[in-house]
C-alpha positions in Angstrom: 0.0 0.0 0.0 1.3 3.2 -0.9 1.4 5.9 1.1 -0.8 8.2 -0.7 -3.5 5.1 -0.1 -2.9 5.4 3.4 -3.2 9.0 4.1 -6.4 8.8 1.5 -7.6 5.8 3.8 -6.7 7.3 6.9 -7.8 11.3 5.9 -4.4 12.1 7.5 -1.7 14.4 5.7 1.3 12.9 3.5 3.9 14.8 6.7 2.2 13.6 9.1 2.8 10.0 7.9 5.9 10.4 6.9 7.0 11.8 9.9 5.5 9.1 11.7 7.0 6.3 9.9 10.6 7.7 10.0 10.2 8.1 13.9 11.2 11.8 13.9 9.4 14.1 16.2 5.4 13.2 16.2 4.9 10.6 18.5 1.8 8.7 16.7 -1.4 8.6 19.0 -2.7 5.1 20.4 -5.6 5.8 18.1 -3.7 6.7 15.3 -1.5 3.2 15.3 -4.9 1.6 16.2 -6.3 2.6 13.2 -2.8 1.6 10.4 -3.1 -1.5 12.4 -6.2 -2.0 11.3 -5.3 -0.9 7.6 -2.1 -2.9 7.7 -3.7 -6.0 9.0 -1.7 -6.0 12.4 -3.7 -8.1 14.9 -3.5 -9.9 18.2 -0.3 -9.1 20.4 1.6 -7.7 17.9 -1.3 -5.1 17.7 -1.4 -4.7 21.9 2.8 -5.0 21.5 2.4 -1.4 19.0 0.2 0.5 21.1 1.9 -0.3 24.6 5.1 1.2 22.9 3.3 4.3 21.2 1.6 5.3 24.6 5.3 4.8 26.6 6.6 7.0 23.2 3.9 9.7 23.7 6.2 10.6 26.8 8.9 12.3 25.3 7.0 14.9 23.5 6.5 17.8 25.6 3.1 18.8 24.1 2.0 15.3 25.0 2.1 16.5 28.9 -0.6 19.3 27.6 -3.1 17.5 25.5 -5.5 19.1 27.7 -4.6 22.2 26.0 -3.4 21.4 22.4 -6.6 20.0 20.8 -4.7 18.5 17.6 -1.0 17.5 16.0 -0.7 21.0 15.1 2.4 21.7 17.9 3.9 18.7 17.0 4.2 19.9 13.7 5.4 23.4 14.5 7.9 21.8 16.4 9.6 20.0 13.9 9.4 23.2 11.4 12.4 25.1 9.9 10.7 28.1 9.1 6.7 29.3 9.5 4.8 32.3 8.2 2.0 32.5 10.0 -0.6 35.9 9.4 -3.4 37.0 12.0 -5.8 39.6 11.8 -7.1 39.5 15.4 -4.8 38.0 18.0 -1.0 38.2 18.1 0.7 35.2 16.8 1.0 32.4 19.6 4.5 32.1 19.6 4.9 35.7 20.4 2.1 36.0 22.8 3.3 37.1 26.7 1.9 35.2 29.4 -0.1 38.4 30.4 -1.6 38.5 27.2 -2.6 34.2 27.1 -4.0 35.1 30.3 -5.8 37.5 29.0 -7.7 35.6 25.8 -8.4 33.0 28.4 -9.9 35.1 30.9 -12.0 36.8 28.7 -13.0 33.5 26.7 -14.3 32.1 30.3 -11.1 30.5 31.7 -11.1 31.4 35.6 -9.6 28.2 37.3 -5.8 29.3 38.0 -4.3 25.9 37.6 -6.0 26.0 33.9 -4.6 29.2 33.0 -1.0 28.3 34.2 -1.1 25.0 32.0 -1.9 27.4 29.3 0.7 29.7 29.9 2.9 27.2 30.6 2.2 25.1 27.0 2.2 28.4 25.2 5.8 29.7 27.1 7.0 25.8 25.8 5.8 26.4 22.3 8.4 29.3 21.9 11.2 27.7 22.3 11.8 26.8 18.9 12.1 30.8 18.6 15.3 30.5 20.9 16.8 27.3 20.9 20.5 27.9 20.3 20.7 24.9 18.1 19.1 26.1 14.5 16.5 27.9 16.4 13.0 28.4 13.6 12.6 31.1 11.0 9.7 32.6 12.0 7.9 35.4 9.6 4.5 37.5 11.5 2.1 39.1 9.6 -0.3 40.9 12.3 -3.1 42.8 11.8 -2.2 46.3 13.7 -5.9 45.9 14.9 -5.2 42.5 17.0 -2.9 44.8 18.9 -5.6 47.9 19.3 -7.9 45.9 20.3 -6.3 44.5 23.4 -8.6 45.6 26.2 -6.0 46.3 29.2 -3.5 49.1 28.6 -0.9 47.5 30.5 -1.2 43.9 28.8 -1.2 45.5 25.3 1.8 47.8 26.7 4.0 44.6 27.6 3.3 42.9 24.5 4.0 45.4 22.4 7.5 45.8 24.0 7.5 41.6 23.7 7.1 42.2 20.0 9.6 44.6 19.3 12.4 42.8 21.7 11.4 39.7 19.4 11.4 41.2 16.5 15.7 42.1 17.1 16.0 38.5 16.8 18.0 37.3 13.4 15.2 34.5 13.0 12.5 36.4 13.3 11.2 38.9 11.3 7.4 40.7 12.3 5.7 43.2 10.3 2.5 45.1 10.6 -0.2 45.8 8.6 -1.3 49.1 9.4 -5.7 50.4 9.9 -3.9 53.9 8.1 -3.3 51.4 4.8 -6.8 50.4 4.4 -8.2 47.2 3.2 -5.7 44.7 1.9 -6.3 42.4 -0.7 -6.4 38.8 -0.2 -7.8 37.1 2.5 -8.7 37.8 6.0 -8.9 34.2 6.9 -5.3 33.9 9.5 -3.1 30.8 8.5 -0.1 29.6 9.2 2.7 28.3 6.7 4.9 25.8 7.7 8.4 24.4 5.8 10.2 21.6 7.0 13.8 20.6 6.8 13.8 17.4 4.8 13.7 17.5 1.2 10.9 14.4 0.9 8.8 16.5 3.5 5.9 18.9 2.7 4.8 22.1 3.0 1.5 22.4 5.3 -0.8 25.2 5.3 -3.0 25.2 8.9 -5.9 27.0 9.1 -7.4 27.1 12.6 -11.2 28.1 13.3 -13.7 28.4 15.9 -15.5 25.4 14.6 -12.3 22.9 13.7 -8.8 23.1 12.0 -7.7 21.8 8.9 -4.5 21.1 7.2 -3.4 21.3 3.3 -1.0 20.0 1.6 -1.8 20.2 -2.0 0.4 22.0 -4.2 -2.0 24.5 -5.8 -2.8 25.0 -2.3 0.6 25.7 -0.8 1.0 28.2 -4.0 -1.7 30.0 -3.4 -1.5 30.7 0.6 2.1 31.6 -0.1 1.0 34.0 -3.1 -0.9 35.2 -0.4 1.4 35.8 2.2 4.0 37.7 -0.2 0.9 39.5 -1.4 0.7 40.8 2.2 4.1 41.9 3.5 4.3 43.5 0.3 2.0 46.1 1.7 2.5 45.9 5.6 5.7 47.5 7.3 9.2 46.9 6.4 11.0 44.2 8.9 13.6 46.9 9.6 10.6 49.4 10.2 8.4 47.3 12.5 9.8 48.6 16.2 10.1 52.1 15.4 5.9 51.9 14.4 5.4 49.5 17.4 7.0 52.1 19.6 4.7 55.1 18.6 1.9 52.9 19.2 2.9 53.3 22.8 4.3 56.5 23.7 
């Protein structure tokens, strides 16, 4: 079976398999090897032998201590990305959110047990590494909205990650750009996404769009073209890398 049949069989994408099957950074749920088990003909012990190894496996991960909190493969995925473009219109990317400001979206989503907002902040402060890992640390390219910074309701929360972004954005990995209200409408899309690349040659591109109602992932070349059309579209018109934390700063003096 090839693997196109599988991931066709299985609805999963072609990285996420191949991933998988080369035993590189996403450990495979219990479900997941329940189900090519299944596909693959794997019965018996051999089966209960697989998914005893997959749930010791999951353990080494350190998203898989927060699946409370992740809801998909999605940081799994990021983590094993070389570079990601990722554009938001109404929150600040998650990589550069500050723990003020995760506390924040929680609170005001409904979040008040403290324990449950410390996982977040915790997951979310985890997630970032990749940004400063001293070992090829992730090329990461914002687009944001200047309106997901606006519209942050405390003054001192939107104050601190403001100064978050602009220390962040000094980074040689990391560049972050804003698309200003003064500019007007851009052209496009207002739907956020994130692009990611991976390292290895055989490995594709993934496009994930996250929404209120569930998430998806694309993989398809015309797709890929067209987000990334997209994202050049965009940074073509927002501010200039080099430009970004002399604007952030006048949007706090």
């Amino acid at each position: 079976m090839t693997t196109a049949q599988v991931c066709r069989q299985l609805n999963w994408s072609h990285t996420k398999l191949n991933y998988i099957e080369k035993a590189k950074w996403v450990e495979p749920s219990s479900d997941a090897v329940a189900d090519l088990c299944e596909l693959y003909g794997v019965e018996g012990s051999d089966r209960e032998a697989l998914i005893m190894l997959t749930r010791e496996a999951r353990q080494r991960g350190w998203w898989r201590r927060y699946n409370d909190v992740f809801r998909d493969d999605f940081v799994g995925l990021e983590a094993g990305a070389s570079e990601i473009y990722a554009f938001q219109t109404t929150l600040v990317p998650g990589l550069l959110q500050t723990p003020g400001y995760v506390e924040m979206i929680n609170r005001d989503a409904g979040m008040v047990d403290d324990a449950e907002l410390k996982r977040h902040i915790d997951a979310r402060t985890q997630r970032q590494m990749i940004l400063t890992k001293r070992s090829s640390p992730c090329r990461f390219h914002a687009l944001i909205d200047e309106n997901a910074l606006l519209r942050i309701s405390s003054p001192h929360v939107r104050s601190e990650q403001i100064r978050h972004l602009i220390k962040v954005s000094g980074r040689p990995n990391v560049d972050v750009q804003i698309l200003k209200i003064a500019d007007g409408v851009y052209p496009g899309t207002s739907e956020p996404f994130v692009y990611l690349k991976f390292p290895g040659a055989a490995d594709r591109d993934i496009v994930y769009l996250e929404t209120t109602i569930d998430d998806r992932m694309m993989e398809e070349e015309d797709e890929l073209e067209r987000y990334m059309a997209r994202f050049d579209l965009l940074r073509a018109r927002a501010t200039d890398p080099a430009a970004t934390s002399a604007y952030l700063t006048r949007l706090i003096e």
